[in-house]
N, C-alpha and C positions, 0 to 999 in steps of 0.2 A: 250860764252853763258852768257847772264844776270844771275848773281848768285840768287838774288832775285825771278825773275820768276822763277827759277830752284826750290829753294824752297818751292814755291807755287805749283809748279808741284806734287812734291815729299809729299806734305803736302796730296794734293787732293786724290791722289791714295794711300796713305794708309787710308784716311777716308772709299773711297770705297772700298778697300781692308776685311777691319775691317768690315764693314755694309753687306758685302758679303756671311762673316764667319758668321756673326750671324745669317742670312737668312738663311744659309745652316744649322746652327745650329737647328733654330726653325722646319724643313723641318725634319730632324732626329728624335728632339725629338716627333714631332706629326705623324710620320712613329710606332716609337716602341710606340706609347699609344694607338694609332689605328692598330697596329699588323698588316701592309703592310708593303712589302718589299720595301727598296728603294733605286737606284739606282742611284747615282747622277750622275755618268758620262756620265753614257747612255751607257759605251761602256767597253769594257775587255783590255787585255795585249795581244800581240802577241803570238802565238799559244794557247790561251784561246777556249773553245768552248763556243757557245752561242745562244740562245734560243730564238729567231725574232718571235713576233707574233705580229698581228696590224688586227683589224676588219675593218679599214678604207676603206675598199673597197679594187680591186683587185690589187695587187700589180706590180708595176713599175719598180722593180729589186731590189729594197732598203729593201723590207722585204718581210713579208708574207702577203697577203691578206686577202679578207673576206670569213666566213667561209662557208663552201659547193661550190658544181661545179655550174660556172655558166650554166643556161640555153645556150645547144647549138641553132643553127639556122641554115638553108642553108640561104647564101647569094643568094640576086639578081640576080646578076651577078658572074660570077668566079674570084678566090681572086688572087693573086700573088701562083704562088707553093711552096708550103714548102715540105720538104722532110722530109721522114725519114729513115736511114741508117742504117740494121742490119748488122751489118760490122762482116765477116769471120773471127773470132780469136779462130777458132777451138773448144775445149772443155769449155767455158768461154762464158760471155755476153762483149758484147761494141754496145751500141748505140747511131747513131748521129742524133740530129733533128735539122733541122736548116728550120727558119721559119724568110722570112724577113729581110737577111744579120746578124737575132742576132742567135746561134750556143748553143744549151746544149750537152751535151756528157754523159749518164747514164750506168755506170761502165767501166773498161779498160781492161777488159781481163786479162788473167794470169800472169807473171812475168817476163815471156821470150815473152810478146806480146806488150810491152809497147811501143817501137821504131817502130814496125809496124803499132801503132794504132796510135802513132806521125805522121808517114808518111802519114797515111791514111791522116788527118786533114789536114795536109798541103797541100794536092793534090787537096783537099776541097777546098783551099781555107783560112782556119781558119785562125785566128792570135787569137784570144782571147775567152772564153767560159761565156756565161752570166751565167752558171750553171752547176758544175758535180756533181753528185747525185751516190755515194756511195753505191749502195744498203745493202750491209751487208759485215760484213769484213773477209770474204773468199777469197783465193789467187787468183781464177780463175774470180774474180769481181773485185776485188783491184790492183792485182798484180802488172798492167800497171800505175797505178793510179801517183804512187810520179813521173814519167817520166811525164804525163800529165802536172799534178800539176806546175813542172818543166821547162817544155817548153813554157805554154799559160799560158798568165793573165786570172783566173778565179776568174769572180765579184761573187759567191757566190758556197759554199763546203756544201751539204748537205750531210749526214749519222747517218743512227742512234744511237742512244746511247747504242750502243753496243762494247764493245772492247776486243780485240783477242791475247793474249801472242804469238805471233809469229813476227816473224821480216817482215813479211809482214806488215802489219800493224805499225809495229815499223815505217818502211821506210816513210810510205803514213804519220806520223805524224812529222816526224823531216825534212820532206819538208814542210808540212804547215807551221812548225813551222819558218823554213829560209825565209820562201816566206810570212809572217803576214799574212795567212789565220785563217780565224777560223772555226768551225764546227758549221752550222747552223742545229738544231735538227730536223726535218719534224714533223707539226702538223696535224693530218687527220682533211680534211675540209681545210685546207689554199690554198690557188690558188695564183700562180706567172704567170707575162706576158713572152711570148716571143715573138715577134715581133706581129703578130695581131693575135697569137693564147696566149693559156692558158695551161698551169696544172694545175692538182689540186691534195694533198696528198691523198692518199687510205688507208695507211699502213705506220708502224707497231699502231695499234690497241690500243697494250697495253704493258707493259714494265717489266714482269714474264715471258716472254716465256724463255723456255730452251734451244731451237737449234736455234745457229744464225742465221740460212734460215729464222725463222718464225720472226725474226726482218727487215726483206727487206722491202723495201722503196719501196712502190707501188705510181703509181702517173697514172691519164687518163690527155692525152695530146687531147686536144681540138684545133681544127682548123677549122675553120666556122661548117659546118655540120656533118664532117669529125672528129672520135675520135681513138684513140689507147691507150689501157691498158695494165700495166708495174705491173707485180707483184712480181719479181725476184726470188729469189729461194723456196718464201710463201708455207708450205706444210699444216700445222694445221691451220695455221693462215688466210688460206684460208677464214674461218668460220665467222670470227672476221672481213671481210674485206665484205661480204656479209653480216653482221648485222650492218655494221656502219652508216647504215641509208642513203647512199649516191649513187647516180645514178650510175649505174656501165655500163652503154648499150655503147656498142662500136664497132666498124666497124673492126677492128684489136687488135689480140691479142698475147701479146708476150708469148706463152707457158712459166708456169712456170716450173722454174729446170728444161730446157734443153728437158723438154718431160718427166719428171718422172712420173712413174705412182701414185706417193703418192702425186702429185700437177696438176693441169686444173682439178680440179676436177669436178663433173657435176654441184653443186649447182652454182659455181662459173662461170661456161661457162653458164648454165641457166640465173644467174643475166648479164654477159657481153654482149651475145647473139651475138659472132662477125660472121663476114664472113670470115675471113680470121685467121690464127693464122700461129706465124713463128717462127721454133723450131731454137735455135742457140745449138749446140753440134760440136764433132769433129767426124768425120769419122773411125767408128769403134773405139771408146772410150769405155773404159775399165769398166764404168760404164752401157753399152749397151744402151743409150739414145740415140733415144725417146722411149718409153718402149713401148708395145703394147699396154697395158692397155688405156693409155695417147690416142693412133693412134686412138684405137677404138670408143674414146669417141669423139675428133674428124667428124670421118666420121659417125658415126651414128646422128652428126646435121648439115651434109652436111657443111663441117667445109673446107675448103680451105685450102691447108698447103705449106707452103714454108719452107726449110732447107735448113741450112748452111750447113752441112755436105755433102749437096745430092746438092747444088746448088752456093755455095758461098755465098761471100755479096750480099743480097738480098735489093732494094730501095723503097720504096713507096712514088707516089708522091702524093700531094692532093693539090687542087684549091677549098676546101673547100667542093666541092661537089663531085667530082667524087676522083677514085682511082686509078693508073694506077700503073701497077709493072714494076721491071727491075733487071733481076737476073746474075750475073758475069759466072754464066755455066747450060748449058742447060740441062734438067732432060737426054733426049736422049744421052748426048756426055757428059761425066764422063773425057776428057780428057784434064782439063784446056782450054777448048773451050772457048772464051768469047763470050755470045749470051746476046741480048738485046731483051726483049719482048715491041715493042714499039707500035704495030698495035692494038695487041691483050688484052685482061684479063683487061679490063678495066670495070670499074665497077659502080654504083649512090651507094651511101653509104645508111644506115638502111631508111628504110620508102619509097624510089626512085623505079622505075622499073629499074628489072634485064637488063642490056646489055653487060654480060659477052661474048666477045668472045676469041676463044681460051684459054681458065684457061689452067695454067699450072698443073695438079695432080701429087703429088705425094705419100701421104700414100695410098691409095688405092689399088695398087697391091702390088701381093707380085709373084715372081719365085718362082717354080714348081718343084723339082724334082722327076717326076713321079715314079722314080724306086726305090726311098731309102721313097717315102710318105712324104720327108720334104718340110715346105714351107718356102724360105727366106726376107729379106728385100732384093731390088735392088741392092744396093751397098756392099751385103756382100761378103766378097771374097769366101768364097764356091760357088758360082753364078758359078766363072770362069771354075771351074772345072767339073760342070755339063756337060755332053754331047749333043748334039744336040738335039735328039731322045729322052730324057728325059727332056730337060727342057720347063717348060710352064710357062705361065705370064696367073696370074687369078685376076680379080680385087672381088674374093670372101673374105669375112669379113672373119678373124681369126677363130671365132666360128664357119662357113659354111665347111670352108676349114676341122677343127679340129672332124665336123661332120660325113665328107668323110672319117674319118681314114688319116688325112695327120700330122704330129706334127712340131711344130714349131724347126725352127735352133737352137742351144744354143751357135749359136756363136754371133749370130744376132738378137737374140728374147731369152726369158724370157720363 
């Protein structure tokens, strides 16, 4: 090497070196004289959380978008299908959207469901998640999460700023922290792409709630005409999510908390106003979800219901305009049957004429036993031991039945 040019080398770059620092210096000190925060790197430390907002319009995977949903549309023609997967993880959420070969995944089941919602993805197809979304950091939403986190590259980790003294949440943080993710906050109004559909935040509202439920990360997933709203285990904060000023009309609704009667509440199914809603719980869980209260409010807006517990993983597809379902077990055959509704319960989403045929029901009856006045859910196992000659199937409303003198299970009802 020319020692001289070396020199000259070495000279140049610490000029710009030194003119760099003092750029960044001036940038500092007119940051604290104008009392803005300033970030010079743009960017954190590995396991850092961090806080992506950008109004520049709808975002590309790089951050968050502009604020509010965008206006949906039916397309012209029908889109590519995008699916959405309320995947069987028993007493817990996990759902898969995948829209256009890119895949988000919103919560992962409980802690012993991790390896099976792994498999699930694989079986998908997956290799990588443009997005898993956290909803609140509960075991039965998190659990599966650090196996996630763990097995697929995920370009972006949203949950809220909410954190939980338990080694659940320990785990989900000392995998981000191996794998350089960070915790990007959800801001209501920001809208991310996934392939030619959209989200957009709903929730958490506000950041004093007390029960980590009322911190879930609500988001409406947009796919041409075609919408579905995520409100996670939301019970008060329900309130806060119907006053945030933002379209909430949707085609599909994922019950909140599993069917509780203290969440779907009416204002909230009023502002959604879906056709469909799909309770995810475990069969005969100990918390008795989906509670009646929930079922009634439901069927009294002629509310379609599909269950995990009563049906398996449950799919929905959409080409942007229409709806078509696809359930892992059939309401009728309770015995790991696998049935595909492929002909039928097809649907035009909000505004289209009805062409539902064959819907599959299932809150609507309930068994009968004539002789003892109780009325149960389908699947509860006091069912079995009804006898012939006493059992009936009434698709009479709770109140109707409770008017006859008949009183609810309390193995299976509330």
């Amino acid at each position: 090497m020319n020692l001289k040019s070396g020199i000259n080398r070495n000279y140049i770059k610490n000029v710009i070196n030194k003119t760099a620092a003092l750029i960044l210096s001036l940038f500092f000190i007119i940051g604290m004289m104008t009392g803005c925060d300033t970030d010079i790197s743009g960017t954190g430390n590995a396991g850092e959380t961090q806080n992506e907002s950008s109004a520049s319009g709808i975002n590309d995977g790089s951050g968050a978008g502009s604020i509010g949903r965008p206006k949906t549309e039916f397309p012209a023609e029908p889109m590519d299908t995008a699916e959405v997967h309320f995947i069987d993880v028993g007493q817990g959420d996990s759902t898969l959207i995948i829209a256009n070969d890119e895949a988000m995944l919103i919560d992962c089941g409980d802690n012993d469901k991790g390896m099976s919602v792994r498999r699930y993805l694989e079986k998908q197809g997956i290799e990588e998640l443009e997005y898993v979304i956290g909803t609140h950091p509960d075991a039965d939403h998190i659990g599966g999460m650090d196996v996630v986190l763990y097995n697929f590259y995920c370009d972006k980790v949203i949950m809220p700023d909410c954190e939980a003294e338990t080694e659940t949440y320990d785990d989900v943080i000392k995998t981000m922290q191996n794998k350089s993710y960070r915790i990007t906050y959800p801001q209501v109004g920001d809208t991310y792409t996934l392939g030619s559909g959209s989200f957009t935040i709903i929730a958490p509202n506000r950041d004093d709630y007390i029960d980590r439920n009322d911190y879930s990360v609500g988001i409406i997933f947009d796919y041409g005409g075609t919408s579905f709203a995520f409100t996670g285990d939301a019970e008060d904060a329900e309130a806060d999510i119907v006053e945030n000023g933002i379209d909430l009309s949707a085609d599909v609704f994922k019950a909140g908390h599993h069917g509780s009667k203290t969440s779907s509440g009416k204002a909230l199914l009023d502002a959604i106003n879906p056709r469909y809603t799909v309770i995810s719980c475990g069969a005969g869980n100990k918390y008795e979800h989906p509670h009646n209260e929930a079922l009634e409010r439901f069927a009294e807006r002629s509310i379609k219901v599909y269950r995990t517990d009563a049906q398996g993983t449950v799919i929905a597809y959409t080409d942007g305009i229409n709806i078509t379902w696809e359930c892992e077990k059939s309401v009728a055959d309770m015995q790991n049957t696998v049935t595909k509704v492929q002909d039928g319960d097809t649907a035009q989403s909000s505004g289209n004429t009805d062409q539902i045929q064959n819907p599959v029901q299932v809150s609507s009856s309930y068994i009968l036993n004539t002789n003892t006045k109780k009325y149960h859910l389908p699947y509860c196992g006091s069912v079995k031991q009804i006898s012939v000659k006493n059992k009936e199937e009434s698709s009479l409303t709770a109140a109707e039945l409770e008017a006859q003198g008949y009183e609810p299970c309390r193995n299976c009802l509330k």
